[in-house]
C-alpha positions as protocol buffer text, in pm:
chain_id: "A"
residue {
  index: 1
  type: UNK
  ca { x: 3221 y: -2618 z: 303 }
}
residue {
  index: 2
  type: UNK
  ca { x: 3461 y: -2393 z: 462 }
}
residue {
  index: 3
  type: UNK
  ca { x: 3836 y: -2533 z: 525 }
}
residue {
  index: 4
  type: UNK
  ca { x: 3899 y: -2631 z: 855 }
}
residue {
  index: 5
  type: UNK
  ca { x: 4205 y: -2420 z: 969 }
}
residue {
  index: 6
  type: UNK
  ca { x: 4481 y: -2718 z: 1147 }
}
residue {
  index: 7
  type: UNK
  ca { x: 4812 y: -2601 z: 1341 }
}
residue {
  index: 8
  type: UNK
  ca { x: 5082 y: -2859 z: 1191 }
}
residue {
  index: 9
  type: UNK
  ca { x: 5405 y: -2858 z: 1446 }
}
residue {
  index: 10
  type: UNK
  ca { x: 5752 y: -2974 z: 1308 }
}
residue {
  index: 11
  type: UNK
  ca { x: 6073 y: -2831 z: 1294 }
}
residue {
  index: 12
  type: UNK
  ca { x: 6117 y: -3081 z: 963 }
}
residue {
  index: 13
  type: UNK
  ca { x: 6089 y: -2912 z: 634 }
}
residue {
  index: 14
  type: UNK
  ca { x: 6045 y: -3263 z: 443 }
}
residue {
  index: 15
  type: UNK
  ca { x: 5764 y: -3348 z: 690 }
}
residue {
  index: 16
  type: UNK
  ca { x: 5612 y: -3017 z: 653 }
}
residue {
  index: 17
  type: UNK
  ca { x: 5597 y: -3033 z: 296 }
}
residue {
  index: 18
  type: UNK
  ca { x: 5454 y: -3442 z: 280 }
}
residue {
  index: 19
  type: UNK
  ca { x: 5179 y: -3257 z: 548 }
}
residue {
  index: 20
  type: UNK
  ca { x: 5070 y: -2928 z: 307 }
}
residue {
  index: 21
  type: UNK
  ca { x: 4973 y: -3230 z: 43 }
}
residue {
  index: 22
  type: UNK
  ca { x: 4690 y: -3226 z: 252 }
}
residue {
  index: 23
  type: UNK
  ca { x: 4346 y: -3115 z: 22 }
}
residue {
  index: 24
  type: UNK
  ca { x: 4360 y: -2742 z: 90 }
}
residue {
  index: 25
  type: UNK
  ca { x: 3969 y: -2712 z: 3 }
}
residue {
  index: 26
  type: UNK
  ca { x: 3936 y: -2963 z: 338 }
}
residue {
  index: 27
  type: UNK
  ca { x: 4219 y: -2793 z: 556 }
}
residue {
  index: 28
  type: UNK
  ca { x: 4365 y: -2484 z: 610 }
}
residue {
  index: 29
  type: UNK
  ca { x: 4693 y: -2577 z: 717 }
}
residue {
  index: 30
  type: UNK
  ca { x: 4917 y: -2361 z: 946 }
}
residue {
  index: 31
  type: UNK
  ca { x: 5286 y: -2454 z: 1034 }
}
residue {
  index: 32
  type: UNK
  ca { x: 5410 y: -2418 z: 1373 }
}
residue {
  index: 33
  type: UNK
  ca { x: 5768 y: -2526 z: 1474 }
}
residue {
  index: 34
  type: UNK
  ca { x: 5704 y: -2516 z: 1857 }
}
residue {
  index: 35
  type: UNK
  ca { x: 5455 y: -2551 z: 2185 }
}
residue {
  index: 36
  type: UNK
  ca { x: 5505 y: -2225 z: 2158 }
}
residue {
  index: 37
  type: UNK
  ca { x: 5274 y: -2214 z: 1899 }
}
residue {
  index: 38
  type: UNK
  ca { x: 5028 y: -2458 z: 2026 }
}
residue {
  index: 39
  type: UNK
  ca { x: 4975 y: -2193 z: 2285 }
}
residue {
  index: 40
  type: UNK
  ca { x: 4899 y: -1948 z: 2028 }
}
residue {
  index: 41
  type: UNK
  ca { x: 4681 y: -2143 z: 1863 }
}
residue {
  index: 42
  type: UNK
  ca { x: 4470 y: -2218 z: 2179 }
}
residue {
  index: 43
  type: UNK
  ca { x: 4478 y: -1829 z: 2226 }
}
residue {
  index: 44
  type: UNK
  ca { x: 4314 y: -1745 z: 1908 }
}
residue {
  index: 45
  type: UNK
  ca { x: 3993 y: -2029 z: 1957 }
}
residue {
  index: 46
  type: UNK
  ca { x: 4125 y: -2255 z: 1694 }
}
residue {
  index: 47
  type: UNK
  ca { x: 4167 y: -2645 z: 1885 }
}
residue {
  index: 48
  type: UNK
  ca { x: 4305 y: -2893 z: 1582 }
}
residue {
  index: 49
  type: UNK
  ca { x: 4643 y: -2969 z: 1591 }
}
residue {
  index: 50
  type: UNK
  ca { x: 4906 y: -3252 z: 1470 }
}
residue {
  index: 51
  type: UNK
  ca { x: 5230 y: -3242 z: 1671 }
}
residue {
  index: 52
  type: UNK
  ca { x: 5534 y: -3420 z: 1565 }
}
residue {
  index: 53
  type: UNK
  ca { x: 5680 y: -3670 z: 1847 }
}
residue {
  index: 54
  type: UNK
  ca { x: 5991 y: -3543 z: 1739 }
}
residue {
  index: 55
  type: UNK
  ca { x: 5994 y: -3171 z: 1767 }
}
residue {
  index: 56
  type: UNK
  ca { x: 6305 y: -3096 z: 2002 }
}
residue {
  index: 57
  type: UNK
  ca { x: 6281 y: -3075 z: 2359 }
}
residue {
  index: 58
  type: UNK
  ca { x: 5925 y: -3193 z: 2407 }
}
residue {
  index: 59
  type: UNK
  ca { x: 5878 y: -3329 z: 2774 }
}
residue {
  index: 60
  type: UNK
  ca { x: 5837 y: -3682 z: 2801 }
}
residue {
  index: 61
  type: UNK
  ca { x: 5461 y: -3811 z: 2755 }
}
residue {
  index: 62
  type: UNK
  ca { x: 5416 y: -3896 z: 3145 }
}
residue {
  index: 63
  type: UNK
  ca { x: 5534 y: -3491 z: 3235 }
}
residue {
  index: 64
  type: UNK
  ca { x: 5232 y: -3343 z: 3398 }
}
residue {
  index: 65
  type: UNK
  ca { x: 5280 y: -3072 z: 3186 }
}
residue {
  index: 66
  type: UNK
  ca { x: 5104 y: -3205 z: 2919 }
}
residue {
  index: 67
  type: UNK
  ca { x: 4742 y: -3249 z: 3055 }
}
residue {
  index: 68
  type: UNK
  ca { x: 4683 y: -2906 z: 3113 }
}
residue {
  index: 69
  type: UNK
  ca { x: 4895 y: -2769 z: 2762 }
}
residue {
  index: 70
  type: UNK
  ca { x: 4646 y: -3059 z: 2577 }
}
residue {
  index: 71
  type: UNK
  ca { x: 4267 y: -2976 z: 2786 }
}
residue {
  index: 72
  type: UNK
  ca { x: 4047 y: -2849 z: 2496 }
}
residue {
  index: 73
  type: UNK
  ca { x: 4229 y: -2926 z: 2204 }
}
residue {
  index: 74
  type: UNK
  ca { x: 4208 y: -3195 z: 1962 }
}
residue {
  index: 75
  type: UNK
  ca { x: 4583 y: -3321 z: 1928 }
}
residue {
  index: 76
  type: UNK
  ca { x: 4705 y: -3570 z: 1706 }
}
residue {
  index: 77
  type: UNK
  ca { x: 5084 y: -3701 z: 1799 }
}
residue {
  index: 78
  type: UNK
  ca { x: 5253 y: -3828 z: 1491 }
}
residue {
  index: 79
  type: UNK
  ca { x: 5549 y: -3996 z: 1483 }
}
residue {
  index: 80
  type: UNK
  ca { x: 5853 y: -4141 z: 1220 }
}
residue {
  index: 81
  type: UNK
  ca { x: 5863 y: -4448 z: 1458 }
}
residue {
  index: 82
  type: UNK
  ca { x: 5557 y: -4513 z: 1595 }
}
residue {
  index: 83
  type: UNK
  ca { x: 5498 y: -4779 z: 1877 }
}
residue {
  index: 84
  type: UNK
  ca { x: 5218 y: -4889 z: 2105 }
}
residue {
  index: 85
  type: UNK
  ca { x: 5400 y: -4765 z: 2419 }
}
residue {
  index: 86
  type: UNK
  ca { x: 5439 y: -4427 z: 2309 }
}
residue {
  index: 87
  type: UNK
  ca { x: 5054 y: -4405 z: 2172 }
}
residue {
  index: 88
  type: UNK
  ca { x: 4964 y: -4518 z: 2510 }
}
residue {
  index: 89
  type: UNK
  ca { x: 5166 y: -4291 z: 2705 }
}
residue {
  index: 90
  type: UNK
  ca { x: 5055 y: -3937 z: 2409 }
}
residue {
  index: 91
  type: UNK
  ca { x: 4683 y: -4053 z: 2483 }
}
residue {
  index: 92
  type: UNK
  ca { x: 4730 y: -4042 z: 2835 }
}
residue {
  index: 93
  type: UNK
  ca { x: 4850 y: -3757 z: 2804 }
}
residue {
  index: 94
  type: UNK
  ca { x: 4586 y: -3648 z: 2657 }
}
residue {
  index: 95
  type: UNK
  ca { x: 4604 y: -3659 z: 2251 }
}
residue {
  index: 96
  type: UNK
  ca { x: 4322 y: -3731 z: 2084 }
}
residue {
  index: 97
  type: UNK
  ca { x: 4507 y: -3955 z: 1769 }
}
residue {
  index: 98
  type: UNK
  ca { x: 4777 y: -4097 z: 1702 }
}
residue {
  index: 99
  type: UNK
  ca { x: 4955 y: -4184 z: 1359 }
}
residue {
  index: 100
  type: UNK
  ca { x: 5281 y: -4219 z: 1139 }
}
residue {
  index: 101
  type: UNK
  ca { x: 5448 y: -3891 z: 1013 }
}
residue {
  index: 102
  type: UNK
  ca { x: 5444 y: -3976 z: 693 }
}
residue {
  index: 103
  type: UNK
  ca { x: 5063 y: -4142 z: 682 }
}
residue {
  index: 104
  type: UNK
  ca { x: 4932 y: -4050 z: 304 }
}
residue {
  index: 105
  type: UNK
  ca { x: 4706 y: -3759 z: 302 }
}
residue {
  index: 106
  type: UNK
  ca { x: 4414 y: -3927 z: 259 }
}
residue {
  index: 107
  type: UNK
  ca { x: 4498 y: -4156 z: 586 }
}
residue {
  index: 108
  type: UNK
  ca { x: 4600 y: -3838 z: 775 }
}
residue {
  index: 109
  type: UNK
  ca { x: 4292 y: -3638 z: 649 }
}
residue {
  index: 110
  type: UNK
  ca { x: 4084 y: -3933 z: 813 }
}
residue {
  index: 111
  type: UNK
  ca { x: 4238 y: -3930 z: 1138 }
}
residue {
  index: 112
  type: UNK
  ca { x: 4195 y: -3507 z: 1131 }
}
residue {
  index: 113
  type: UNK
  ca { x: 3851 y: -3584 z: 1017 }
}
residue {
  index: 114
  type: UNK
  ca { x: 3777 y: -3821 z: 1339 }
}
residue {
  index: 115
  type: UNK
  ca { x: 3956 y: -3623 z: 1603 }
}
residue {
  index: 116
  type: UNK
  ca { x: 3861 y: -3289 z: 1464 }
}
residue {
  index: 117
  type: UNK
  ca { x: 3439 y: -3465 z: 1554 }
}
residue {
  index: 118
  type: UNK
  ca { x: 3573 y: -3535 z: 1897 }
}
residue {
  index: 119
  type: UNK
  ca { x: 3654 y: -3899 z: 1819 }
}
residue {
  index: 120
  type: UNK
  ca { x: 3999 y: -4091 z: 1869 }
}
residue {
  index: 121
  type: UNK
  ca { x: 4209 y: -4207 z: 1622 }
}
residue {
  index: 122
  type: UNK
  ca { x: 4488 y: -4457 z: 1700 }
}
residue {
  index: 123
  type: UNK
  ca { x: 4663 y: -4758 z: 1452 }
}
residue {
  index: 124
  type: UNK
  ca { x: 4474 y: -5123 z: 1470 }
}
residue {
  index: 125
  type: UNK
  ca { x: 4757 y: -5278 z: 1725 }
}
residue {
  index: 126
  type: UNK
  ca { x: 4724 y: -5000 z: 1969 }
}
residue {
  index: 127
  type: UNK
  ca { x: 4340 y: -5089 z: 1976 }
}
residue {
  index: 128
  type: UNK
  ca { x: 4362 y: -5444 z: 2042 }
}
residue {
  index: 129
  type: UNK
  ca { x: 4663 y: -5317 z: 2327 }
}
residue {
  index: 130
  type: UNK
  ca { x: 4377 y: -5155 z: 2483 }
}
């Protein structure tokens, strides 16, 4: 089976290196530190993605940029602090999962695995929220 190739966005080094633990024969992970990149990504047909809640100077969740920058790609927001209120508000905005930062690898690798078959991936409380 051929590696899936996933864009993972953070401007953290520590995250970045707890996120390459993922199994390389799965994913073929690819940093990017921006939306910048996202773009990019988009640009060259690739659509998996996990974006850290916490890269600098994202626009808040309820911007209407995000719809549009999100259509066609499957985006998992993770975040250091997750909350239900801020997995409502990066699903609306069109993410496709949402998880801790620092999730193991094999948690992480589930939630890629889910969103990556078009499915949504979101943490037990958010669910019953819904």
């Amino acid at each position: 089976m051929k590696p899936i190739p996933v864009l993972l966005i953070t401007h953290d080094d520590l995250l970045w290196q707890h996120w390459r633990a993922l199994d390389p024969a799965r994913w073929m992970a690819a940093r990017g530190r921006g939306l910048a990149d996202l773009q990019r990504w988009r640009e060259q047909g690739r659509t998996l993605a996990v974006l850290d809640a916490d890269v600098p100077k994202l626009p808040a969740w309820h911007d209407p940029f995000w719809p549009p920058s999100l259509a066609g790609l499957h985006v998992v927001v993770a975040s250091a602090s997750p909350n239900d209120e801020q997995g409502t508000q990066a699903l609306g905005a069109g993410a496709h999962g949402y998880c801790h930062s620092y999730a193991p690898p094999a948690a992480m690798a589930q939630a890629l695995e889910v969103v990556a078959s078009g499915g949504i991936w979101m943490g037990r409380s958010l669910v019953s929220r819904l």
